[in-house]
SESE-112889 format. One line per 5 residues: their letters; for each residue x, y, z of N, C-alpha, C, CB. Coordinates in nm, 2 decimals, always signed. Each point is the difference from the previous one (the first is absolute). Glycine has a CB too. Example, Ala and Ser with C-alpha at 12.3 -4.5 7.8 and 13.67 -1.06 7.14 Angstrom:
! SESE-112889
as) +1.32/-0.57/+0.78/-0.09/+0.12/+0.00/+0.09/+0.12/+0.00/-0.19/-0.12/+0.12; +0.15/+0.23/-0.19/+0.09/+0.11/+0.00/-0.08/+0.11/+0.08/+0.12/-0.06/-0.22
//
This chain:
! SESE-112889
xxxxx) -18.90/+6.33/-2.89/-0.09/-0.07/+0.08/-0.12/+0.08/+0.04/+0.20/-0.12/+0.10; -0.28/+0.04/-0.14/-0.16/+0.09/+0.03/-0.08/-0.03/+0.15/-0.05/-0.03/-0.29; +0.04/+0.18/+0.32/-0.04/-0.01/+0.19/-0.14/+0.00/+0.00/+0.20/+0.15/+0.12; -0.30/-0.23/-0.05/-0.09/+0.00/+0.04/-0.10/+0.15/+0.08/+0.12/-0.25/-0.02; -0.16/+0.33/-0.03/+0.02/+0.08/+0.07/-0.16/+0.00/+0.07/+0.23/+0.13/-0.14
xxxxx) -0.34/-0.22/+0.16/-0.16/+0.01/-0.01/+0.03/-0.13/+0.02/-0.12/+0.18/-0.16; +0.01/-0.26/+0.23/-0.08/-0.13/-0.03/-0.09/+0.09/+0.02/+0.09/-0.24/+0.07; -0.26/+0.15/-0.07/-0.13/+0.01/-0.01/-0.07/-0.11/+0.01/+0.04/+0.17/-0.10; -0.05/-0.25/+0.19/-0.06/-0.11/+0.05/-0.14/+0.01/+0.11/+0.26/-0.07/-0.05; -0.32/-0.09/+0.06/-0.03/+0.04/+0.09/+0.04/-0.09/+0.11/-0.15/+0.13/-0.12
xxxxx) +0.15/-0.09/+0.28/+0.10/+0.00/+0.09/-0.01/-0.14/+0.01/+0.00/+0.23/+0.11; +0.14/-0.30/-0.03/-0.06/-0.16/+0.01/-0.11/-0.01/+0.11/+0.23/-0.10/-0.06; -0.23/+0.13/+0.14/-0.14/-0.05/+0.11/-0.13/-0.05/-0.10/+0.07/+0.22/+0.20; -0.08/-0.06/-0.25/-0.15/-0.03/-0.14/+0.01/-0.14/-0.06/+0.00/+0.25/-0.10; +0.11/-0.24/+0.05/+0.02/-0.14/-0.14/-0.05/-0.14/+0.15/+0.32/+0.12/-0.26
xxxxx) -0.20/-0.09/+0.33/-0.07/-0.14/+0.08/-0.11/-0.01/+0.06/+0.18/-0.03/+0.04; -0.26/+0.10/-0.02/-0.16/-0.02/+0.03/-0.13/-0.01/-0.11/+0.11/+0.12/+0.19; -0.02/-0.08/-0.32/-0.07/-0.05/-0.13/+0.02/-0.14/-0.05/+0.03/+0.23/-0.06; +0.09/-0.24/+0.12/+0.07/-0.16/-0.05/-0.09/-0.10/+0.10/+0.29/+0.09/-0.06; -0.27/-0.01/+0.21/-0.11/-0.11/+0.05/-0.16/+0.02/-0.05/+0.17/-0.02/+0.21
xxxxx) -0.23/+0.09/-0.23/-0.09/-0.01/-0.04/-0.03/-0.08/-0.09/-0.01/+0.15/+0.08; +0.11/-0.16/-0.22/+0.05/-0.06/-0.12/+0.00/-0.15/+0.04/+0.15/+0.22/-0.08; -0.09/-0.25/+0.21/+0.02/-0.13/+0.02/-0.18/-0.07/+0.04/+0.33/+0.05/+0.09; -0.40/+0.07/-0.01/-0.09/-0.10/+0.05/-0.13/+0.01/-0.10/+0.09/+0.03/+0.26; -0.06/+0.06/-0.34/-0.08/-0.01/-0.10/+0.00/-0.17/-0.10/+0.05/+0.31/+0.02
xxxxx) +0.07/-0.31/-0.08/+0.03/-0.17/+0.01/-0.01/-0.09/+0.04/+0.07/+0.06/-0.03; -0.06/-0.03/+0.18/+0.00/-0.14/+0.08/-0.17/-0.02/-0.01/+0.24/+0.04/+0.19; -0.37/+0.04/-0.15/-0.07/+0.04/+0.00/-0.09/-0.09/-0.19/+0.13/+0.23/+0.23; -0.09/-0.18/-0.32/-0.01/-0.06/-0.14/+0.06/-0.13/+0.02/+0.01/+0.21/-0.14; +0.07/-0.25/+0.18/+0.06/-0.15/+0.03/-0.10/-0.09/+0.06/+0.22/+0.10/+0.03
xxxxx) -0.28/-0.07/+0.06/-0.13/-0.02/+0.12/-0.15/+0.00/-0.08/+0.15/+0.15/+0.19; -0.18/-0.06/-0.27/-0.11/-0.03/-0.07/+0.00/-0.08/-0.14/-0.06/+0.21/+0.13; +0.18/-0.21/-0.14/+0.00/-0.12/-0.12/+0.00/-0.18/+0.09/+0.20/+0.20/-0.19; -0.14/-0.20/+0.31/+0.02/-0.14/+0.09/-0.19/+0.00/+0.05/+0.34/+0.02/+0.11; -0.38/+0.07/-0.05/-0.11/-0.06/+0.06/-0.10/+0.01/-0.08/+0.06/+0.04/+0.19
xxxxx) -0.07/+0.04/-0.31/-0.11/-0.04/-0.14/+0.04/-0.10/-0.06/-0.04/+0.20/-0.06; +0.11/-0.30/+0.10/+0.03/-0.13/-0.06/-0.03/+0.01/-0.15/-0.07/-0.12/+0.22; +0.20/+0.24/-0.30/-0.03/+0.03/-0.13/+0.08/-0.12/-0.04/-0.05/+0.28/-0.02; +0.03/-0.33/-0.10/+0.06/-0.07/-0.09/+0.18/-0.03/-0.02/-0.24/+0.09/-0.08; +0.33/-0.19/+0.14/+0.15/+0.04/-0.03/+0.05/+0.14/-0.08/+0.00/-0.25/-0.01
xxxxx) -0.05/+0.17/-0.14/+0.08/+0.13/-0.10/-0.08/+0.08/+0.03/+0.10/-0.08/-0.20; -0.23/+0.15/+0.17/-0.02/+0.15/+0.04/+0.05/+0.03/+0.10/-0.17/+0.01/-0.08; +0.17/-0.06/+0.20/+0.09/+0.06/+0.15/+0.13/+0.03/-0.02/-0.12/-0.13/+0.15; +0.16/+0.08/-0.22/+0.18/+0.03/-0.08/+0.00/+0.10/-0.06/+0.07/-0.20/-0.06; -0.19/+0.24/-0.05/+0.01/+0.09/-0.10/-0.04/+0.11/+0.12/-0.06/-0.14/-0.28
xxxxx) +0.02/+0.09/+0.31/-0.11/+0.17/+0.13/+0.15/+0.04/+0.09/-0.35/-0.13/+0.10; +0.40/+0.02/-0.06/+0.14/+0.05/+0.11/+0.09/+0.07/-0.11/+0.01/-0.22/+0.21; +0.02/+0.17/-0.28/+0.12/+0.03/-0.07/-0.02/+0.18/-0.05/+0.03/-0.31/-0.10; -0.14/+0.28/+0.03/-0.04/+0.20/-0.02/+0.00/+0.06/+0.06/-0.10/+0.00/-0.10; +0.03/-0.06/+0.29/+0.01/+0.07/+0.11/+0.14/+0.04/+0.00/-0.18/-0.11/+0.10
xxxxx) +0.27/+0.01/-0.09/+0.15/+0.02/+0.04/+0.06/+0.09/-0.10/+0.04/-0.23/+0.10; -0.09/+0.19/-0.24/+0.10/+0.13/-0.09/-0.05/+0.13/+0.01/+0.06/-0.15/-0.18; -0.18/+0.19/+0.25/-0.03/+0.10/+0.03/+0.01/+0.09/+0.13/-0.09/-0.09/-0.16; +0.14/+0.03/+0.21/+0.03/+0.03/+0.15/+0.15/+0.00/+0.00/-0.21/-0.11/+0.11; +0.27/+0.04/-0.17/+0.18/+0.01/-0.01/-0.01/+0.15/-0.11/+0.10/-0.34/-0.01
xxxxx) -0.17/+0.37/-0.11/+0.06/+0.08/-0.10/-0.05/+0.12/+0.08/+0.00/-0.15/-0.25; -0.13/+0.16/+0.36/-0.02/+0.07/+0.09/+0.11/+0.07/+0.11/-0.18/-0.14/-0.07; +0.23/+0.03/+0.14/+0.09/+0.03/+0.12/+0.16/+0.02/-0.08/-0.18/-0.16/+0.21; +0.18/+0.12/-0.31/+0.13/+0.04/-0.09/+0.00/+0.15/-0.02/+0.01/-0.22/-0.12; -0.11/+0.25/+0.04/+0.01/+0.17/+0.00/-0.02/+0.06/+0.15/-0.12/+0.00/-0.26
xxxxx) +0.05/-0.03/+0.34/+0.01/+0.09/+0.13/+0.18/-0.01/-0.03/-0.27/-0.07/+0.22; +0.37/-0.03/-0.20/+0.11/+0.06/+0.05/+0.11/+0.00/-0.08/-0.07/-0.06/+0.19; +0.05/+0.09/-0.35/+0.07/+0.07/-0.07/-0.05/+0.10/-0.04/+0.08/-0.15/-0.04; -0.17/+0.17/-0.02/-0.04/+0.13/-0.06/+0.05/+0.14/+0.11/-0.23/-0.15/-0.12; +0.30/+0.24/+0.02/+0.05/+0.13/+0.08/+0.05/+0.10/-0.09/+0.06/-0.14/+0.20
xxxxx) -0.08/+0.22/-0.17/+0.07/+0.14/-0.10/+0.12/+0.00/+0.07/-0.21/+0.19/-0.06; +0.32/-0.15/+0.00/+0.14/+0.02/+0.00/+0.04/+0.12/-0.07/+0.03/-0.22/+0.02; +0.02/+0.31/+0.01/+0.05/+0.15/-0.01/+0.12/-0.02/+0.01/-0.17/+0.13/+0.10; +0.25/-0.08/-0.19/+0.20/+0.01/-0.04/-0.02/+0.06/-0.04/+0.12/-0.13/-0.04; +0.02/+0.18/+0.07/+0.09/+0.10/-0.08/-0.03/+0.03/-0.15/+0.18/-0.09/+0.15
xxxxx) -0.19/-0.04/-0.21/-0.05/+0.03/-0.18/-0.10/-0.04/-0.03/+0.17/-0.02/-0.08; -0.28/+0.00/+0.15/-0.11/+0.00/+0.03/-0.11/-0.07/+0.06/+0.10/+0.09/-0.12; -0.19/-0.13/+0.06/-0.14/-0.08/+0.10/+0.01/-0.15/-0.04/-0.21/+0.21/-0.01; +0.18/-0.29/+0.06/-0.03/-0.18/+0.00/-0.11/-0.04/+0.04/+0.19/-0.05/+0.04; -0.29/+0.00/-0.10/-0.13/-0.02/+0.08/-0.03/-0.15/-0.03/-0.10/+0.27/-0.01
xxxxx) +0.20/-0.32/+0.16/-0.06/-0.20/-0.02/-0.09/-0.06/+0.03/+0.15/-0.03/+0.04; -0.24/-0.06/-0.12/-0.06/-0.03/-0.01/+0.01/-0.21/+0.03/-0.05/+0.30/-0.13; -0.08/-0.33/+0.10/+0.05/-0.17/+0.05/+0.08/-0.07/-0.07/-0.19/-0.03/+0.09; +0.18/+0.03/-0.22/+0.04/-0.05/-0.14/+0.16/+0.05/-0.03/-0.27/+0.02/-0.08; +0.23/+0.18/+0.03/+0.12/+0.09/-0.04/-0.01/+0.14/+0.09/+0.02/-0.11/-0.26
xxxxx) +0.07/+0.14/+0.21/+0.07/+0.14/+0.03/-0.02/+0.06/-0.08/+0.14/-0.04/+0.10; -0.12/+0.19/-0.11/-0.05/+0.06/-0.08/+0.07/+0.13/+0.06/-0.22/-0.15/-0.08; +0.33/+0.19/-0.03/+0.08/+0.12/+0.02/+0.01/+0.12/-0.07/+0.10/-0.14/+0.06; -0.09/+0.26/-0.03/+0.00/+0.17/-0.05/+0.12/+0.04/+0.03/-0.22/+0.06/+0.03; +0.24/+0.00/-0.13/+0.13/+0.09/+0.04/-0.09/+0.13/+0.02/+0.24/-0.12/-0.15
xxxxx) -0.14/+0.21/+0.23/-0.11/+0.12/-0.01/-0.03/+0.11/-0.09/+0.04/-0.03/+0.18; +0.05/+0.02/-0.27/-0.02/+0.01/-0.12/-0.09/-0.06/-0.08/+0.17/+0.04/+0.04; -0.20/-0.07/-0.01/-0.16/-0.13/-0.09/-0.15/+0.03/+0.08/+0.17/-0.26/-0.02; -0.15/+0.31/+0.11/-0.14/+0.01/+0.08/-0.03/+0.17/-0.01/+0.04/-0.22/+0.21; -0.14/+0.23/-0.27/-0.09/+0.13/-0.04/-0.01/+0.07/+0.16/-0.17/-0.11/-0.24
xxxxx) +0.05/+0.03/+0.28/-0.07/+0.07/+0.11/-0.01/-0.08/+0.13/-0.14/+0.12/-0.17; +0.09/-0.15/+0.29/-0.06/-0.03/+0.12/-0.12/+0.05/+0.01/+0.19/-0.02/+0.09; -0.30/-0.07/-0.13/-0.10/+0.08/+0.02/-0.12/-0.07/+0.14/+0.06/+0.08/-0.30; -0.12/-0.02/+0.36/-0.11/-0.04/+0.10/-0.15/-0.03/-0.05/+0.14/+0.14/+0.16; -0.21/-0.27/-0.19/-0.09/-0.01/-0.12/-0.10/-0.06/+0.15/+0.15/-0.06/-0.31
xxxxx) -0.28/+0.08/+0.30/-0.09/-0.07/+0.02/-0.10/-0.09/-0.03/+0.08/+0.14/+0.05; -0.04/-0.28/-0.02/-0.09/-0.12/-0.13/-0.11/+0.06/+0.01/+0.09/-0.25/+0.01; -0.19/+0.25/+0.06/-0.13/+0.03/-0.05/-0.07/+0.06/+0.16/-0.01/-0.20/-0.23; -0.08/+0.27/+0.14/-0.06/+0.04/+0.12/-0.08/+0.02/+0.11/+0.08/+0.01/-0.11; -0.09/-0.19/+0.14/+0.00/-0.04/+0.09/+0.04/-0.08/+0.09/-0.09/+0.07/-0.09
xxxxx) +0.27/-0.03/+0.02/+0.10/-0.04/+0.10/+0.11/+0.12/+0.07/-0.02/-0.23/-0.15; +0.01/+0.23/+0.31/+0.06/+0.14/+0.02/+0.16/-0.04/-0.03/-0.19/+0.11/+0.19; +0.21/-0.23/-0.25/+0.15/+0.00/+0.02/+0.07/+0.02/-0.13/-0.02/-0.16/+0.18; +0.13/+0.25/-0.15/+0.07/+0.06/-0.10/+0.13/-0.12/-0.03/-0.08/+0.29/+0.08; +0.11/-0.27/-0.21/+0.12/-0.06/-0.03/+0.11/+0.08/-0.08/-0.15/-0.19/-0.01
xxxxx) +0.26/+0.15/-0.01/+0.09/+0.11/-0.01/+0.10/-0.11/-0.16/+0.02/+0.16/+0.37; -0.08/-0.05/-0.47/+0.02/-0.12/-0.15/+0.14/+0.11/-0.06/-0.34/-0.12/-0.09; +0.40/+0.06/+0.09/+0.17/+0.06/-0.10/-0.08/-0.02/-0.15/+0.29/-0.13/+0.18; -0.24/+0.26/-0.24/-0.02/+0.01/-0.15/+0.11/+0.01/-0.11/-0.17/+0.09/+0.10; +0.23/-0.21/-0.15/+0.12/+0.00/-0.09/-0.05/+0.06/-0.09/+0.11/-0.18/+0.04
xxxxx) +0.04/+0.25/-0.13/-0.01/+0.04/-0.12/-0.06/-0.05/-0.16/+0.16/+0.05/+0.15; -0.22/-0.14/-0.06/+0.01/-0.15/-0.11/-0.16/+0.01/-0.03/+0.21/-0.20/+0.11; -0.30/+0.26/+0.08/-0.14/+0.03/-0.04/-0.10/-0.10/+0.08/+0.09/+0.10/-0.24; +0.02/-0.20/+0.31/-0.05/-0.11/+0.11/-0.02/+0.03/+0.10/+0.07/-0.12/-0.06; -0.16/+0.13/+0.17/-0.02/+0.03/+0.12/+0.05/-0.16/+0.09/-0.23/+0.20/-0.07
xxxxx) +0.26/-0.20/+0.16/+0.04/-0.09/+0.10/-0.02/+0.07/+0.16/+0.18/-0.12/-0.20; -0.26/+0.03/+0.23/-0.03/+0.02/+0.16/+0.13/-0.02/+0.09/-0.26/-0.10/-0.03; +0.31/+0.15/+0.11/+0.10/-0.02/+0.10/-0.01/-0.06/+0.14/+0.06/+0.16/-0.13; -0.09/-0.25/+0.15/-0.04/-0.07/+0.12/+0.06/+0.06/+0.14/+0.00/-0.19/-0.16; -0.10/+0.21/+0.22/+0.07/+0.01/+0.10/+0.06/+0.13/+0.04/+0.02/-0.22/-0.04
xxxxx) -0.08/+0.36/-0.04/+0.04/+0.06/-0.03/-0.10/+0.13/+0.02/+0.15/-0.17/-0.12; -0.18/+0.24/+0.28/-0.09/+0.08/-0.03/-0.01/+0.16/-0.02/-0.07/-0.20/+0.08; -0.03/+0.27/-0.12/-0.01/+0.12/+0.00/+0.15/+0.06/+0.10/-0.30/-0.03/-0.04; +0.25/+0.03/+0.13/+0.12/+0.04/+0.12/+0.14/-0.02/-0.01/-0.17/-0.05/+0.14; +0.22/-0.01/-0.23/+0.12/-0.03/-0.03/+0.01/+0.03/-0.17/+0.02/-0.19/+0.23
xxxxx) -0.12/+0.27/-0.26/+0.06/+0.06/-0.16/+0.12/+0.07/+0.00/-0.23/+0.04/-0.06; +0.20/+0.11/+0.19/+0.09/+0.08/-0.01/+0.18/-0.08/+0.02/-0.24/+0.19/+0.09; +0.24/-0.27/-0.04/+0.12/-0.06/+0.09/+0.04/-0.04/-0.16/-0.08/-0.11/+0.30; +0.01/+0.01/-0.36/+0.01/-0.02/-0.11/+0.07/+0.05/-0.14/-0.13/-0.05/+0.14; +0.07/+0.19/-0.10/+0.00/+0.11/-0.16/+0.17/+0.06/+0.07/-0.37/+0.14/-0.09
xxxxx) +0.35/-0.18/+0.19/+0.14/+0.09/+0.07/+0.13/-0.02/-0.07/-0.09/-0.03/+0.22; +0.03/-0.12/-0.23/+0.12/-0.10/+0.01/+0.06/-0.05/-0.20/-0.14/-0.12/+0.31; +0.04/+0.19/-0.36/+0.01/+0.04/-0.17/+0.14/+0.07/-0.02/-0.27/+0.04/-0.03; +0.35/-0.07/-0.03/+0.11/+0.10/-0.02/-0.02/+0.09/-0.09/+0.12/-0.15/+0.06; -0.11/+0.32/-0.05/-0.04/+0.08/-0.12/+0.08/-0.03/-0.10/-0.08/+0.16/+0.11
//
């Protein structure tokens, strides 16, 4: 049986104040399609994208999460999952997209030569991380 030993989320309070924002953002697009008196079907086509983008939006706020085991990392995403044994993962490395963003991201490097970003996952919790690597 494989033990959870890590989540890496982010907390619920956050997700629910993104979700509401998420919602009035919608409601809001719902509203400027009704009082621009746009056309039936375009107002359908305009809500409906609104809605699949705001659902495939607020879906990832509350799946997406790094998971840390015993045999190694999981990094869920909205769609899939995506598993390492630790045996498969090269490095943990701390990359900076560009530079004129101070925010660092923390990208796992398989044997294979793929980088994958870890969500939810920062600087400050590498070491906790590398700890948790079995030699």
């Amino acid at each position: 049986m494989d033990v959870t030993l890590r989540e890496y989320r982010a907390d619920r309070r956050s997700r629910l104040k993104v979700i509401g924002l998420i919602s009035v953002m919608l409601a809001c697009g719902v509203l400027e399609v009704v009082i621009n008196d746009v056309p039936g079907w375009v107002g359908a086509i305009l809500i409906s994208v609104l809605a699949i983008v705001d659902g495939v939006w607020t879906l990832s706020l509350w799946r997406s999460r790094t998971v840390v085991r015993a045999d190694g990392v999981v990094v869920v995403g909205v769609v899939r999952s995506r598993k390492w044994a630790w045996h498969e993962i090269q490095d943990l490395v701390v990359e900076t997209p560009s530079s004129t963003t101070p925010r660092r991201l923390i990208r796992l490097h398989d044997t294979r030569g793929r980088k994958t970003t870890l969500p939810y996952v920062a600087e400050s919790h590498l070491p906790d991380l590398l700890a948790l690597r079995p030699s």
